[in-house]
C-alpha positions in Angstrom: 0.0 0.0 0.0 1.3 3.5 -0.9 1.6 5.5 1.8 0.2 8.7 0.0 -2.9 6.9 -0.5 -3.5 5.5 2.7 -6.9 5.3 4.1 -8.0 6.2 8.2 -8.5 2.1 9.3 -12.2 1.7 9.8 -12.7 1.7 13.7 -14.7 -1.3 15.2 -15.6 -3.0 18.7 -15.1 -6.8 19.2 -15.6 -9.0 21.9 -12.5 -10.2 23.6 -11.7 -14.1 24.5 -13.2 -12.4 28.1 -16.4 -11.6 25.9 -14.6 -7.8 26.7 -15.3 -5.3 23.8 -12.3 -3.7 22.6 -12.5 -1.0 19.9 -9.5 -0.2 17.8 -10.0 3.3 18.8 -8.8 2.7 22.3 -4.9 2.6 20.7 -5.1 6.0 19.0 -2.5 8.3 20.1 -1.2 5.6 22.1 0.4 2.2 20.2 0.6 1.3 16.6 -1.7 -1.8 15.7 -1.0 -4.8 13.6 -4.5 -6.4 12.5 -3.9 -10.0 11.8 -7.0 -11.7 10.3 -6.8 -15.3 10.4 -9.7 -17.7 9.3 -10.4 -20.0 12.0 -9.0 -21.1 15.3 -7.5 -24.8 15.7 -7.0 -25.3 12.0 -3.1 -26.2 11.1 -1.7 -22.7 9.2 -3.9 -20.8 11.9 -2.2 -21.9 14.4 1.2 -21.7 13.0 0.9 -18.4 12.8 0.0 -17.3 15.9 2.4 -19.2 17.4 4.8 -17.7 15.4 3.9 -14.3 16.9 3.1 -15.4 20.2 7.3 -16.5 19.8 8.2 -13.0 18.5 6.3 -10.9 20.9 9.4 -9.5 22.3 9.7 -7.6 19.2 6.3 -6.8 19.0 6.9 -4.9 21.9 9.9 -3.6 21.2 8.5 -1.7 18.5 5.2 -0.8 20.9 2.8 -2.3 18.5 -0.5 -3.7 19.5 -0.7 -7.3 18.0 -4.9 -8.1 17.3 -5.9 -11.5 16.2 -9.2 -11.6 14.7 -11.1 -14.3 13.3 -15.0 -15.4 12.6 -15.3 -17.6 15.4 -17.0 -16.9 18.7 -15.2 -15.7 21.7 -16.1 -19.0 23.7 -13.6 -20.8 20.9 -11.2 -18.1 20.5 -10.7 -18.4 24.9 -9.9 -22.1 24.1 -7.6 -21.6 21.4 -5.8 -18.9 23.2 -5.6 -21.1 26.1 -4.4 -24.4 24.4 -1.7 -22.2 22.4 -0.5 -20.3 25.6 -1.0 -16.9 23.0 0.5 -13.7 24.6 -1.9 -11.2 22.5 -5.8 -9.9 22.2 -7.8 -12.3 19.9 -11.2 -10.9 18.6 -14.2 -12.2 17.9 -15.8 -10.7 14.3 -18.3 -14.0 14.6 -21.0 -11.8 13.1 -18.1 -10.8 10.4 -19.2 -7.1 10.4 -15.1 -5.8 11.0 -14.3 -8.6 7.9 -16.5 -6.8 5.5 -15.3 -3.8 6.6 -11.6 -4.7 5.8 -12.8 -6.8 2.9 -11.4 -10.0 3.9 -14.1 -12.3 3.4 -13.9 -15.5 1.7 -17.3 -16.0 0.0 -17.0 -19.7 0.3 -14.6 -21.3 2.3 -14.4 -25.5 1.6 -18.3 -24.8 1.9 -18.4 -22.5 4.6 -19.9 -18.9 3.9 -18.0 -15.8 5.1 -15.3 -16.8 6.9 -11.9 -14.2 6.9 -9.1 -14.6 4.9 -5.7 -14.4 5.8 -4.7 -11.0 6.4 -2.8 -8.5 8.4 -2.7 -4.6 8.5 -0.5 -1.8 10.0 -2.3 1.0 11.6 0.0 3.7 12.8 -1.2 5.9 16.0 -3.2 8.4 14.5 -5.1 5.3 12.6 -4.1 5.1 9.2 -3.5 1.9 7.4 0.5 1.9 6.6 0.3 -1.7 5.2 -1.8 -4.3 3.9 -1.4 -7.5 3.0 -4.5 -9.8 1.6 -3.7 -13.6 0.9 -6.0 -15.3 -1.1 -4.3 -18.7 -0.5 -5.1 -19.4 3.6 -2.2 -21.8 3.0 0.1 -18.6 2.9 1.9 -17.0 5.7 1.8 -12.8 6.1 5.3 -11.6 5.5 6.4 -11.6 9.0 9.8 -9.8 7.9 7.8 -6.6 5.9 5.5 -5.9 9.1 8.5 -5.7 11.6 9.9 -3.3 8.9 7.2 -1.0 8.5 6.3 -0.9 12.3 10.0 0.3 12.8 9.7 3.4 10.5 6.1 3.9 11.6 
């Protein structure tokens, strides 16, 4: 994404694996946010890549960034998944996939199932504009880990 032609990230409120809401408006002014949209909990890529942030999240915070997990199951499974995979960050619940459409990450069908996100992640710098975005089509993909530690450390 250009940054001369980057958009304010659409704000939202989620539930939290507490059933919590968290907006995305509560970081303004405070910590840059990656968004990582991930299809569903359990499943074998899904859980790779958490885990694979969950390991880095030293660097995370090193460069004071916010790491959201967001997927289109309900907070009940997102609390189990975050407890079997010991995560270290905020999961969100989208399970009525209104933040999805927002971000336009929806799969229309998804081996059969309707709506569920695609793979996805987005840098929002602290006055809430998007500074990167990255859309996989293929859920077998992984974001490019390497590119969002790079733009968070000039952001």
């Amino acid at each position: 994404m250009k940054e001369e032609n980057s958009p304010k990230a659409p704000d939202f409120s989620l539930q939290n694996t507490q059933g919590d809401i968290v907006s995305l408006s509560d970081f303004k002014g405070r910590q840059k946010v990656v968004l990582l949209f991930f299809p569903l909990a359990f499943s074998g890529v899904c859980t790779q890549e958490v885990c694979a942030i969950r390991d880095n999240m030293k660097l995370y915070n090193a460069l004071d960034a916010k790491v959201i997990g967001i997927s289109v199951d309900s907070f009940f499974t997102l609390r189990a998944f975050k407890k079997a995979e010991n995560l270290n960050f905020t999961l969100l619940s989208d399970f009525n996939k209104k933040v999805s459409k927002e971000y336009n990450v929806l799969y229309e069908d998804y081996y059969g199932m309707k709506d569920v996100a695609k793979r996805a992640s987005f840098i929002i710098d602290r006055e809430g504009i998007v500074r990167h975005q990255e859309i996989l089509e293929d859920s077998d993909d992984l974001p490019d880990f390497k590119a969002i530690q790079r733009i968070l450390s000039r952001h």
